[in-house]
VMD Tcl script that draws the C-alpha trace (Angstrom):
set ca {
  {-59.48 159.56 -127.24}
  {-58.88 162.10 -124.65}
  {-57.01 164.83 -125.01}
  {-53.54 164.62 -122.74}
  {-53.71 166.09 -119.25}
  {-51.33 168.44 -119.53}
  {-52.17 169.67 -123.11}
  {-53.05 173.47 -122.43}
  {-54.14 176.09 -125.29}
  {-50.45 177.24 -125.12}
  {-50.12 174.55 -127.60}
  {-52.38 172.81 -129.36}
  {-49.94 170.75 -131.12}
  {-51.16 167.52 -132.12}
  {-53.66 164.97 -134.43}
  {-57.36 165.19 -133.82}
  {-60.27 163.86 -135.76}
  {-63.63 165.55 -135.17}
  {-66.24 163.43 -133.14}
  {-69.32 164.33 -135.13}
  {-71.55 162.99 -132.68}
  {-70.58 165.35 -129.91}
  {-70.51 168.26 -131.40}
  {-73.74 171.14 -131.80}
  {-75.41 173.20 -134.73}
  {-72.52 172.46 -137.03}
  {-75.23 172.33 -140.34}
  {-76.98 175.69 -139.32}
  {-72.97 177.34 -138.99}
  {-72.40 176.23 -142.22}
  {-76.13 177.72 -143.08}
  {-75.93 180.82 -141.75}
  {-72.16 181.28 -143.43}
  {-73.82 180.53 -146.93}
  {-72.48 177.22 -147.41}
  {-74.88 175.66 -150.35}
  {-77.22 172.89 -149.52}
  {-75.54 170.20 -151.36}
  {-71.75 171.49 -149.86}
  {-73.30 171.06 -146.36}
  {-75.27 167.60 -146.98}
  {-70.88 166.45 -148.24}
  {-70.24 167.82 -145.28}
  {-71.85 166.73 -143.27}
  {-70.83 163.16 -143.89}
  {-66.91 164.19 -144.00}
  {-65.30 163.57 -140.63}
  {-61.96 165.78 -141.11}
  {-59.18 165.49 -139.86}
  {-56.35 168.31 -138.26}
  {-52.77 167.95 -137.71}
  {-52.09 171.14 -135.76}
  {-48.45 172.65 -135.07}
  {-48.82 175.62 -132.42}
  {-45.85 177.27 -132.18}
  {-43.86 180.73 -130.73}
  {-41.51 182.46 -133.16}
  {-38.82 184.07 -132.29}
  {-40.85 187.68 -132.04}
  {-42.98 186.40 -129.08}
  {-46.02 185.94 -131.75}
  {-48.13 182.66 -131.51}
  {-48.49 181.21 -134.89}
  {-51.19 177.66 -135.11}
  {-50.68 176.05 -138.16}
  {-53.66 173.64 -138.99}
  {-53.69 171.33 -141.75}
  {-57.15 169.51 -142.48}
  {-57.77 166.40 -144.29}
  {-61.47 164.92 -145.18}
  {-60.91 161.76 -146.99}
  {-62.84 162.35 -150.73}
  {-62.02 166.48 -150.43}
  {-59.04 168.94 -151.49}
  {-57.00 168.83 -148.04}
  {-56.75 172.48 -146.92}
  {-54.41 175.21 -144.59}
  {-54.81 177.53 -142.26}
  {-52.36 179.59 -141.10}
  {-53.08 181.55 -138.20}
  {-51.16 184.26 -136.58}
  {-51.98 185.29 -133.23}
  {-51.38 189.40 -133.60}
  {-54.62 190.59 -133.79}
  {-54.08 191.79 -137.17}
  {-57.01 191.46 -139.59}
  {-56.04 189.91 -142.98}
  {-58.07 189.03 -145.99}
  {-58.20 185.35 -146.65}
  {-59.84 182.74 -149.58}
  {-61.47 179.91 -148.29}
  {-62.51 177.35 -150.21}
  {-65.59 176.75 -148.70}
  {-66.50 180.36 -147.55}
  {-64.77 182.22 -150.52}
  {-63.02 185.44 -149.48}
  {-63.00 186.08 -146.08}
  {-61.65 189.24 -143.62}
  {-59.88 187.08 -140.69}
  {-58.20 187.98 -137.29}
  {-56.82 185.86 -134.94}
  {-55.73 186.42 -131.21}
  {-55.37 185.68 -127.55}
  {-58.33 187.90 -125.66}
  {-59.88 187.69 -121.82}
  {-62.79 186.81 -120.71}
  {-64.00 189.47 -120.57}
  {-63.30 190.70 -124.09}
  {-65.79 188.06 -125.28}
  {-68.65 189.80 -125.95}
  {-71.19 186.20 -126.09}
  {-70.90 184.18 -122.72}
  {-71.18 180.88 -125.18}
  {-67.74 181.71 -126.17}
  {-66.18 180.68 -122.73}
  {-68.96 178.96 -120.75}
  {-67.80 175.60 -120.00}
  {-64.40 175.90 -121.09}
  {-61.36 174.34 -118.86}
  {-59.60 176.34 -116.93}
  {-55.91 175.27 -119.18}
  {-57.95 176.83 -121.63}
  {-57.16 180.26 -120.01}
  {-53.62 180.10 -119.74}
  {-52.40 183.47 -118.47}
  {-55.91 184.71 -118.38}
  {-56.24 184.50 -122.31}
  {-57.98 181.85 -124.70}
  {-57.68 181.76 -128.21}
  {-60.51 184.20 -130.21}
  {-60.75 183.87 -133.95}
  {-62.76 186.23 -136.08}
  {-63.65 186.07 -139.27}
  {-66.41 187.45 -141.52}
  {-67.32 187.37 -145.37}
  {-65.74 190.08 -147.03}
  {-68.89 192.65 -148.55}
  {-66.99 193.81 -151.23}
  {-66.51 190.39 -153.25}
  {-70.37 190.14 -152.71}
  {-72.41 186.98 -151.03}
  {-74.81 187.25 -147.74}
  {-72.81 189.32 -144.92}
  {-71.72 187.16 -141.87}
  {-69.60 187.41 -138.61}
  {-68.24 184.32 -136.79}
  {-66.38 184.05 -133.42}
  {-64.45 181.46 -132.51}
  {-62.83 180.41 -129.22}
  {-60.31 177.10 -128.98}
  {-59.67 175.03 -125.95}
  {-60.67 172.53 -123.93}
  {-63.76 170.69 -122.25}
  {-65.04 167.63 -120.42}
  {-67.55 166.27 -123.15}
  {-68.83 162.74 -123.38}
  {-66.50 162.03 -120.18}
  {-63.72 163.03 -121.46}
  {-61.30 166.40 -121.62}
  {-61.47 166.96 -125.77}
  {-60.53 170.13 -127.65}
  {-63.11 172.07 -128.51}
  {-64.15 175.01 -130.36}
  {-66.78 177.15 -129.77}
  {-68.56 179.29 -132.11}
  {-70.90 182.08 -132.29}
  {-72.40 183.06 -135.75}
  {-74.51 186.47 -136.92}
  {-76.47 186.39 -139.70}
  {-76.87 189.41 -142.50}
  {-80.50 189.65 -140.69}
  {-78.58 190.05 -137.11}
  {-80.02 186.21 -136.75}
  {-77.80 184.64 -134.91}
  {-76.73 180.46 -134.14}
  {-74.29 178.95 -131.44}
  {-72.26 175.73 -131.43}
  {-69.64 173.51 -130.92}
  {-66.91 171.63 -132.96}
  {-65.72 168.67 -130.69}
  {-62.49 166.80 -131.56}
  {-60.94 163.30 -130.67}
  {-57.04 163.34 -129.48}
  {-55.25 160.72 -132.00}
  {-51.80 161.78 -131.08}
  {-49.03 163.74 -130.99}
  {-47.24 165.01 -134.86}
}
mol new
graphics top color blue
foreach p $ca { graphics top sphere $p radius 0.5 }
foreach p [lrange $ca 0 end-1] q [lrange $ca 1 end] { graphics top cylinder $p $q radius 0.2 }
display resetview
């Protein structure tokens, strides 16, 4: 289903299941990020599921809150805080992980994938949503950067959130693509 009209990426808040047929290069991300054949072949067959709560506190500081369900897998969190701070983080999936979240410009995006095609609600106030996040070299593992942006885009004929990602490689190799999700309501 569509995403609503007026849903901007001042809040995100809602239910979305990802539409696995829409979206791009989501086995060579996982790849590139070390994920281990077998992992990716499960995943690849898991269509998860996000309740996101995007919210303000009272400091002025965006916070998203996603929680992610894949029906036969450990449901998992992700608590993001839009500050620009880097923190260290344990993923599940990715292991231990050095993670920053924030609102950034246009311009501030160093790969054009990261915004080309996006909706202009996606830009509210001139900002999108940029998530970084790389494997952490100290706990070991092949060395990767990703860069995320979140928002919105007409795919398959209909506005859907979206999130596009850029991945570099320990080689400097690098792969682009895109996570497409369904609307299935509000929380």
């Amino acid at each position: 289903m569509a995403a609503p009209a007026d849903m901007t990426s001042r809040d995100f808040s809602g239910k979305f299941v990802m539409n696995k047929s829409l979206c791009e290069n989501a086995q060579d991300i996982l790849e590139m990020q070390g994920v281990a054949p077998a992992l990716r072949e499960t995943l690849s067959l898991a269509v998860p599921h996000l309740a996101i709560k995007h919210h303000t506190a009272a400091s002025g500081i965006e916070h998203i809150d996603v929680e992610q369900t894949v029906p036969g897998l450990r449901a998992s969190s992700e608590r993001r805080v839009l500050d620009g701070s880097q923190k260290t983080v344990e993923s599940p999936i990715f292991g231990a992980l050095i993670v920053q979240n924030r609102r950034a410009t246009a311009d501030e995006l160093g790969a054009g994938w990261l915004k080309d095609g996006l909706l202009p609600e996606t830009f509210v106030d001139g900002t999108v949503v940029h998530s970084l996040a790389q494997s952490d070299p100290e706990k070991g593992g092949e060395a990767w950067r990703v860069e995320q942006t979140w928002g919105f885009e007409h795919v398959g004929g209909a506005k859907r959130y979206v999130r596009r990602v850029y991945v570099v490689g320990s080689k400097g190799e690098s792969v682009q693509g895109r996570l497409v999700y369904d609307y299935e309501g509000a929380l």
